[in-house]
C-alpha positions in Angstrom: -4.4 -28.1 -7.6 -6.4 -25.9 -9.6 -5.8 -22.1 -9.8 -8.2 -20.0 -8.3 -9.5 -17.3 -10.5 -8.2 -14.4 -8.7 -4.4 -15.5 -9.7 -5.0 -16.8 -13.2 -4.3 -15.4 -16.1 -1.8 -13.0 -14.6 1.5 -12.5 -16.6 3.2 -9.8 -15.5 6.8 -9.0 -15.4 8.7 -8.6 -12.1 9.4 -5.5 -10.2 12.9 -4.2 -9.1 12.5 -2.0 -6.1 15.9 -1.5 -4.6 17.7 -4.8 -4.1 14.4 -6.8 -4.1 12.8 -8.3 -6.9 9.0 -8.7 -6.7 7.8 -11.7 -8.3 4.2 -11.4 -8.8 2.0 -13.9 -8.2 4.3 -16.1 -6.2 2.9 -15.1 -2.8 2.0 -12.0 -0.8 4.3 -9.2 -0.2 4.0 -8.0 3.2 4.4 -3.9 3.3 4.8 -2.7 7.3 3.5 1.0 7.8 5.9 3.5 9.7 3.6 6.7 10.6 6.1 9.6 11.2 2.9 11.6 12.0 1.8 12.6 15.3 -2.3 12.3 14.6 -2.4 8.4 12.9 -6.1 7.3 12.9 -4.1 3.8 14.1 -2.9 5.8 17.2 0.8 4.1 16.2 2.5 7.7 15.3 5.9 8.1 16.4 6.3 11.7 16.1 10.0 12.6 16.5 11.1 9.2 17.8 13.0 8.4 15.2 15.2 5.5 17.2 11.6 4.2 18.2 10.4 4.4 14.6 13.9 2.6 13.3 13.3 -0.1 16.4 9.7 -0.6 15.1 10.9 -1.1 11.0 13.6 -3.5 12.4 11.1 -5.7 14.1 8.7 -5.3 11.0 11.5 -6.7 8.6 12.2 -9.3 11.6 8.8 -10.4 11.4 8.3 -10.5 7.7 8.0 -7.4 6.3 9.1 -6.9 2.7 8.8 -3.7 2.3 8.8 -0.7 4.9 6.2 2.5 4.0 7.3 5.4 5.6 4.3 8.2 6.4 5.0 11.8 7.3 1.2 12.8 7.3 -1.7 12.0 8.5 -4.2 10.6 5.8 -7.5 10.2 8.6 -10.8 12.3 7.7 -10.7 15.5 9.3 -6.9 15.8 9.8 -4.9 18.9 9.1 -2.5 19.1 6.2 1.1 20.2 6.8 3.4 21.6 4.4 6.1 20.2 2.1 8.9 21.1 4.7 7.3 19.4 8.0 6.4 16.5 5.8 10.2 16.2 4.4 11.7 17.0 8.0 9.6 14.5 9.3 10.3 11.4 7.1 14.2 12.1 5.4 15.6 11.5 8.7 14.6 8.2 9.5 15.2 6.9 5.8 18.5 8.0 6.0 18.8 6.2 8.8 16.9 3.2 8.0 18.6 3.3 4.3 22.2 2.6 6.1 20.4 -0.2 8.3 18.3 -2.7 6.6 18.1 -3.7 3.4 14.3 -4.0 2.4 13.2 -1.3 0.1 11.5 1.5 1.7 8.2 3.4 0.4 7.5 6.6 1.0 4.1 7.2 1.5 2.8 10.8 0.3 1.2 12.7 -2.4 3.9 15.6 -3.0 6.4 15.4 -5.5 9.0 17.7 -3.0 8.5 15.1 -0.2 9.1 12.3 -3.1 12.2 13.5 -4.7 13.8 14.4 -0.8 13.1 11.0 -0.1 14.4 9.4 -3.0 17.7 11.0 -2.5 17.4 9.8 1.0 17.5 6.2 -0.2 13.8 5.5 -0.5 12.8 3.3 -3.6 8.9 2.8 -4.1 6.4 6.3 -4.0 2.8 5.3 -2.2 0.6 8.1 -3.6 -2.7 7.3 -1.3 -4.1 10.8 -3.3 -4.3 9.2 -6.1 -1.9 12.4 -8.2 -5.1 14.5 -7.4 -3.3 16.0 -5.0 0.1 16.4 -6.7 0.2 15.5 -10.4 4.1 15.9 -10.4 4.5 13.3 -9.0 4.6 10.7 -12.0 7.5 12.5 -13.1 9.3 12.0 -10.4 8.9 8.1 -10.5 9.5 8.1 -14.1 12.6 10.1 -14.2 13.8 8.1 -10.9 12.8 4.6 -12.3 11.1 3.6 -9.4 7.8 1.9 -8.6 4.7 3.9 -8.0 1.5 3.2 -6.1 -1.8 4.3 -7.7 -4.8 4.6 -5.2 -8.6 5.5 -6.2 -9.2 8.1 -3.6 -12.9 9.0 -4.1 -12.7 11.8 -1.1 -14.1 15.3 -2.1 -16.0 13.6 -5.1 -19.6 11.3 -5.2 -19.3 7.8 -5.9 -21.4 5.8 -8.6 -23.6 3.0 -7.6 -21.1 0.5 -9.0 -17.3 1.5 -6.7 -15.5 -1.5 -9.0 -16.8 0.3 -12.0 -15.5 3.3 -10.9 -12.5 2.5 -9.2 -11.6 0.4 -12.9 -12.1 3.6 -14.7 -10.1 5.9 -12.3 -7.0 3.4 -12.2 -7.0 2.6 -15.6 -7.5 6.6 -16.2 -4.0 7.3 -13.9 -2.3 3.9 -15.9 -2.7 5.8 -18.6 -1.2 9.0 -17.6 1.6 7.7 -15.9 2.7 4.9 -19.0 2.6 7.7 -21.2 4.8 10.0 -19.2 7.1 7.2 -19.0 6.9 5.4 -16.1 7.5 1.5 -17.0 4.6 -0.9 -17.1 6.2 -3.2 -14.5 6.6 -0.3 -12.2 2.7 0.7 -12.0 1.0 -0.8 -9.1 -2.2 0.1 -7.9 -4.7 0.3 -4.6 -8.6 0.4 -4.7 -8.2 3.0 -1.8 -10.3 1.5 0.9 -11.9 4.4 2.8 -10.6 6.9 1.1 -14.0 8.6 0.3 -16.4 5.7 0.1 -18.9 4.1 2.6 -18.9 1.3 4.3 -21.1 -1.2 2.1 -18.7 0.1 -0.6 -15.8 -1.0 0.9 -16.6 -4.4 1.6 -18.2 -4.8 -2.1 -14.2 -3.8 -3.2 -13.1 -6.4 -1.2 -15.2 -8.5 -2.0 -15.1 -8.3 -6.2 -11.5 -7.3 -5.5 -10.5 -10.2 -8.4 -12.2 -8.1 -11.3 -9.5 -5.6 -11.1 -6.9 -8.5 -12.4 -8.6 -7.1 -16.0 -6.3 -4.2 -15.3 -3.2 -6.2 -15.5 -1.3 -4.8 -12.5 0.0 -6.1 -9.0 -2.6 -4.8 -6.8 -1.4 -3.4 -2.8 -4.4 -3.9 -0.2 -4.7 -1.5 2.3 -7.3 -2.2 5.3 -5.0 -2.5 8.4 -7.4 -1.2 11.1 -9.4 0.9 9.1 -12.8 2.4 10.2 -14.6 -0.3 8.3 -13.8 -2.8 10.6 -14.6 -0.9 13.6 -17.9 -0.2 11.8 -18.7 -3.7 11.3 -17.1 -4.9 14.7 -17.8 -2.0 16.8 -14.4 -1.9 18.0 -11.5 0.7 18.2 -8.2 0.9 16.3 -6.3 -1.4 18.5 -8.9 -3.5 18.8 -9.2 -4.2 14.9 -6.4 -7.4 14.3 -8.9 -10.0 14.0 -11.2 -8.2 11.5 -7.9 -7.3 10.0 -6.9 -10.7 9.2 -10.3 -11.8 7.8 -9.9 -9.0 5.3 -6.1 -9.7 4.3 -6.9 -13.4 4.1 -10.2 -12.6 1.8 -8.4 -9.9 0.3 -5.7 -12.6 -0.7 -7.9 -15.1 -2.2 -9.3 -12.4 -4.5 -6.0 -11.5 -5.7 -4.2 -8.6 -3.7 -0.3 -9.1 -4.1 0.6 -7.2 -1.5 -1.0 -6.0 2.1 -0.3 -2.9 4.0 -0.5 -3.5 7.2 0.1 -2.3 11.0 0.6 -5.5 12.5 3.2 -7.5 10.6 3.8 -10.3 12.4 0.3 -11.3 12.8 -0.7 -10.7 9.1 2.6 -12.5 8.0 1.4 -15.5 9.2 -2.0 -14.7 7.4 -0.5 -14.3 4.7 1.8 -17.2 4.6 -1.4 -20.0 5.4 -3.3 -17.8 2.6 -0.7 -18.1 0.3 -0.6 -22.0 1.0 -4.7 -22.5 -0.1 -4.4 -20.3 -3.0 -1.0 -19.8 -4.9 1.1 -23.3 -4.2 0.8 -26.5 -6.6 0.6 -29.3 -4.9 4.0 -30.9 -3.4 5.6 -27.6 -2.5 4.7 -27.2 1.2 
């Protein structure tokens, strides 16, 4: 069976992010979101329930969840920003927890460098910075001097997007791939995220999704995130926990135009996306 185009051409070395070693381009990577915050746009926030949060990231990792992104604060339009030390008092103690439990690497999803290095020396081994390091620049110095992986999204909010959003999506990823290679954080730790939402409209997110292959020219694992989000409830006219099936059309398109790893709210669901996605595009026939 022929490669499709989205996976061709795609050499890149593996990642080490804890104990796991990503193998890009194998299959998918499944990444479960854990919202510590108390306002989540999904409405799945735990708040201070931390044995409810640990519960969840158990089932996640049950389910199929390689990797489990831990959220202090809430990213929706509109919501209000809290300070280093909620963020950090919200999110430390359930890695440390989760750290002595499981042993799938954990993310921590935020755009401060305090939050980052707290949760680092929590046990956390991946940084999701949704912002982009326009909201915290320090940021790629704290994953290069830990040696961990970093997540680079193209946030567009505050700013006015082109006509072409690949075009400039391209030029803002490949601008932050830059930065962060040359303050030394290693080539095979640099994975980046379009940013669906994340400041641009709705015909611009489904064009991302849908040329989502022509960022392979930047040479990177690429994380899609679009669990639930307001596109889908735009399109559908439905609410957040109504959004699974529109959900799995994106992950399963988003796949087959090259995304390496989904972010998602519903993992067991989306694993199984994922695993008869991964069958149509990424196996050579004779290894089902």
């Amino acid at each position: 069976m022929e490669e499709p185009m989205a996976h061709k051409n795609l050499h890149l070395d593996a990642t080490q992010c804890g104990n796991t070693e990503f193998r890009w381009g194998e299959r998918t990577y499944i990444m479960g979101i854990i919202n510590m915050s108390r306002d989540s746009f999904s409405g799945d926030g735990f708040g201070s329930n931390i044995d409810k949060a640990i519960e969840q990231a158990k089932q996640f990792i049950a389910e199929g969840a390689d990797i489990i992104d831990i959220g202090g604060e809430s990213t929706r339009p509109g919501s209000q920003p809290i300070s280093p030390d909620d963020e950090i008092g919200r999110v430390v103690p359930i890695i440390e927890k989760l750290t002595a439990e499981i042993n799938a690497p954990i993310s921590i999803d935020t755009g401060k460098s305090a939050v980052a290095i707290c949760a680092l020396q929590a046990g956390a081994n991946m940084i999701n910075d949704v912002w982009g390091m326009k909201l915290d620049n320090r940021l790629i110095g704290v994953a290069s001097e830990a040696g961990v992986p970093l997540i680079i999204t193209s946030n567009q909010r505050g700013q006015s997007c082109q006509q072409d959003i690949i075009k400039e999506v391209t030029i803002d990823l490949k601008r932050n791939i830059n930065i962060a290679e040359k303050a030394g954080v290693k080539n095979r730790n640099i994975i980046i995220d379009p940013g669906i939402g994340f400041g641009k409209t709705l015909e611009q997110n489904l064009e991302i999704i849908r040329r989502l292959a022509e960022l392979k020219s930047l040479n990177k694992p690429i994380l899609l995130g679009t669990s639930r989000k307001s596109m889908i409830g735009l399109v559908l006219d439905l609410p957040a926990d109504r959004r699974l099936e529109g959900t799995a059309a994106t992950v399963a398109i988003g796949i087959a135009n090259g995304a390496d790893i989904i972010r998602v709210h519903d993992v067991r669901q989306m694993a199984l996306v994922s695993r008869m996605s991964d069958a149509i595009i990424r196996r050579t026939k004779g290894e089902y």
